[in-house]
N, C-alpha and C positions, 0 to 999 in steps of 0.2 A: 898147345894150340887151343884155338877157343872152342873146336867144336869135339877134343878129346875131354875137354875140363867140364865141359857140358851135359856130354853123353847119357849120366845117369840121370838128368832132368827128363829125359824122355822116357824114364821108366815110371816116372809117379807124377810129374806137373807139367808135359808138354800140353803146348796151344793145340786148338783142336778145330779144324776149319771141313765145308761138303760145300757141296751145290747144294741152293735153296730152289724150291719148287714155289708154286704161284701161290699166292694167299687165301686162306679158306675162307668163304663167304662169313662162316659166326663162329664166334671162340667154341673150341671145342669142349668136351667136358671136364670136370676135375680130375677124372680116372684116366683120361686119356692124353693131359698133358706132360708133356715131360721135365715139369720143372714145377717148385711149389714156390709161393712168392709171401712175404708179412710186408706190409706196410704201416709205418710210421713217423709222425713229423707234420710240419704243414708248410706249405710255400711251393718255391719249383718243384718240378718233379725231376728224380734220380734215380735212373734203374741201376744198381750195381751188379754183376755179375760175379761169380768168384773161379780160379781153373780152375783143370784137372784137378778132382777126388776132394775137393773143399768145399766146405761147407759154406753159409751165409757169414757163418764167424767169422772167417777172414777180416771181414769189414766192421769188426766192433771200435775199429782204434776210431776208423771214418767216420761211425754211429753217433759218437760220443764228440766228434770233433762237429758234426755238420747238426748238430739236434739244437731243435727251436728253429732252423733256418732254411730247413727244405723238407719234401715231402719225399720221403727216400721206400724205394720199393728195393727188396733184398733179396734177392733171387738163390734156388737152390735147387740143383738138376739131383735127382730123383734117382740115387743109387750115389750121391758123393756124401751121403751122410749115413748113418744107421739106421734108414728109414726103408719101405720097400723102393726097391727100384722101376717097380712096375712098367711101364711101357718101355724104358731105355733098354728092358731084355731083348727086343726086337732092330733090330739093325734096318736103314741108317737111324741114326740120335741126332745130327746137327740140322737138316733141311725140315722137318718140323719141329723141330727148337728153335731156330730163325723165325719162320712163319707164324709160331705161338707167341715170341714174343710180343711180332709185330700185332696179333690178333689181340694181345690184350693190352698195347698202348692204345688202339682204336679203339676196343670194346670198352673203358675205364676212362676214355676222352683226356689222356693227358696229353696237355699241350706241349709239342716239342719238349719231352724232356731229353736230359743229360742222359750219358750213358758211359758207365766205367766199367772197363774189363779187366781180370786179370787172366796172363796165360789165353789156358780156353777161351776165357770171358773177352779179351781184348780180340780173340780172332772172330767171336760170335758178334761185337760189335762193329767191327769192319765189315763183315758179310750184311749184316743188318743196316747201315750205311750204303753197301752197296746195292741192295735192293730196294729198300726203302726208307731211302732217304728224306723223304716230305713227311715222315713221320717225327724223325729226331734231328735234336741242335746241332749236338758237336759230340763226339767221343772220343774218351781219354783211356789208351791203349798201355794197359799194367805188364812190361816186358814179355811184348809178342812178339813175333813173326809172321810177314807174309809166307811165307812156307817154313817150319820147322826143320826141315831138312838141311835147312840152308846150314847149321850150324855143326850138321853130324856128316853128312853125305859128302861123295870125294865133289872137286869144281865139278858143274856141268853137269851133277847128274839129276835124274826126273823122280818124279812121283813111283812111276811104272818102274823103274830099276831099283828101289829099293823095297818093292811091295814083299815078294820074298819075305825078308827080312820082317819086317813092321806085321807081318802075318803069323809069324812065329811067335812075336811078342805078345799077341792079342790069345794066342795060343796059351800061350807060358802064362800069362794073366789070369784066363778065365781056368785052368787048372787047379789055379792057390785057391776055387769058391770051396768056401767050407772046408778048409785044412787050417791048420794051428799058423797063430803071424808070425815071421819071422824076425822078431823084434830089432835084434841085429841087426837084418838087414836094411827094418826099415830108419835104423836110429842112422848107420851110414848113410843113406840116400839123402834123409833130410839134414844130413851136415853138408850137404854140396847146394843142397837150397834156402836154406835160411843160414844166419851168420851167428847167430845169439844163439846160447844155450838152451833157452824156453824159448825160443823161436822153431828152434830144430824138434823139441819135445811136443809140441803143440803140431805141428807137419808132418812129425811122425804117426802122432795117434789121428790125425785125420785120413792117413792115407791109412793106416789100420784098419779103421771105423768104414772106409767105401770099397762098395762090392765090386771085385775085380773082373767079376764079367761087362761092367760097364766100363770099366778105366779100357779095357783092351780094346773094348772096340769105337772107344772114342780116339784112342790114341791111333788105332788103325785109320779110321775116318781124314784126324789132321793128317797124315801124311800121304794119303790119299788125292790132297787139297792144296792148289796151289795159286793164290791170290797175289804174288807180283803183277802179274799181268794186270791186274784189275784194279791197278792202285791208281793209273792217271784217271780213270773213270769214276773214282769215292770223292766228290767235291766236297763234302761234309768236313770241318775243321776238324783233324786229328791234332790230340796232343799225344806225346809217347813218352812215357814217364821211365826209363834204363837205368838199372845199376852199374857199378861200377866197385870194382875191390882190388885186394893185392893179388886177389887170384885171375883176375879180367882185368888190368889196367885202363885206366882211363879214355888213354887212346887208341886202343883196340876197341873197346868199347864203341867208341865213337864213331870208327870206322865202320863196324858192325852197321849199327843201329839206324844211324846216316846212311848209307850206304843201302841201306836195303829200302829203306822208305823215302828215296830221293826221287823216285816219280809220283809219288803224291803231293795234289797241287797246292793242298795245306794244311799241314805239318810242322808243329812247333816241338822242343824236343826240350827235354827236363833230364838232366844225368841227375842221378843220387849216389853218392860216395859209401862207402864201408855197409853194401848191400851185397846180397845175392838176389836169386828169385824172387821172394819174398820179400820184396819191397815194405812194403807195409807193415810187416810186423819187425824187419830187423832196425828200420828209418821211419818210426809212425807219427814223430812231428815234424819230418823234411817230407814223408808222406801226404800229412795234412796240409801241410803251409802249398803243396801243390796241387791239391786234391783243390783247397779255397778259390786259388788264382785262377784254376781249369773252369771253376764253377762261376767266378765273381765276371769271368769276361767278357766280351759282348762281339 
């Protein structure tokens, strides 16, 4: 079943979604933002995102595919790399991550830019769409979920019934800070997420490299968070960019991914073949060739 074959994605790259609060009068300061950003390129502007426990790298295959042709802002939440994690030690992480990003498209005056998520990233640009949306064009949602649970959870059941649960995990997470990696385990995890051999090696050592008292309680946060509901009210154009493998069939796939995003009012949908999670790095020129079209369209 697809959400038994899934399961350990919610241990290292689930979406990650909260309630956003109102927006703060003036970008706040560099110590107190929860994400670090490099900008590069010249032309539109592209904010990328990367999930759960990754870094900016993610998007080097994108970098290289979009350079000379847009002004690409690279985002990096503050505890997914080996850097300090400074303010994400403080719980919630996502309602002023929304609110900052919005404060520095306003404060930095980009015009309607693009907005690409992956994971985390795709559910932070749905919420970002769904509050303010007069800020941004369109965004392109790197195999997310209106609610993550959808995939693991028995039918029918809520945010509040599996908290239990997802509280234990955040538990179990923030325990491994400062103990030795369990490489083992993290070389399995990333063979359920990526498809390629240096794909999986590369997802392995990023989820090494980010501090697990932030994966716990971001990953607490998304199941916490539940955005079906709020999907006919996101008019901002989604695209939704899905894999598809021997291990998720095509039209399971479909069914999924369709399916869950079928009361959003618009919503174009991109399957990619012989992927896992990691869209981008296991498919990074069926990646790009849809990354171009998401970005060329009007």
């Amino acid at each position: 079943m697809i959400r038994r074959a899934l399961l350990p994605l919610l241990l290292i790259a689930a979406p990650v979604a909260a309630q956003a609060q109102a927006a703060p009068t003036a970008a706040p300061a560099a110590a107190a933002l929860r994400f670090t950003v490099t900008v590069e390129g010249q032309g539109p502007d592209v904010i990328l995102i990367p999930g759960l426990a990754s870094p900016r790298a993610v998007w080097d295959g994108a970098r290289a595919a979009l350079k000379g042709r847009y002004r690409l802002h690279l985002v990096e939440l503050k505890g997914f790399a080996a850097g300090d994690p400074g303010p994400n030690l403080s719980a919630p992480i996502l309602p002023e991550l929304v609110e900052q990003l919005n404060a520095y498209i306003v404060a930095n005056q980009l015009e309607s830019p693009a907005v690409v998520g992956h994971s985390l990233g795709g559910l932070t640009a749905l919420m970002l769409a769904k509050t303010h949306p007069e800020h941004i064009t369109k965004i392109m949602v790197v195999d997310s979920l209106p609610w993550i649970g959808t995939i693991f959870a028995p039918p029918g059941a809520t945010p509040a019934q599996v908290e239990p649960f997802v509280a234990q995990q955040r538990a179990a997470l923030a325990a491994r800070h400062g103990q030795p990696v369990d490489k083992a385990a993290s070389a399995a995890n990333a063979a359920r997420l990526a498809l390629t051999p240096a794909a999986q090696a590369q997802v392995a050592a990023w989820s090494d490299a980010a501090d697990p008292r932030v994966v716990g309680q971001a990953l607490y946060e998304d199941f916490m968070a539940d955005l079906r509901g709020d999907l006919p009210s996101i008019a901002t154009p989604i695209t939704l960019v899905y894999p598809y493998s021997p291990a998720i069939p095509r039209e399971r796939a479909d069914a999924l991914y369709r399916g869950e995003y079928a009361r959003a009012p618009k919503v174009s949908f991109v399957p990619v073949g012989d992927a896992y999670h990691f869209i981008m790095l296991d498919q990074p020129q069926a990646f790009a060739v849809a990354l171009d079209r998401f970005l060329a369209a009007r």
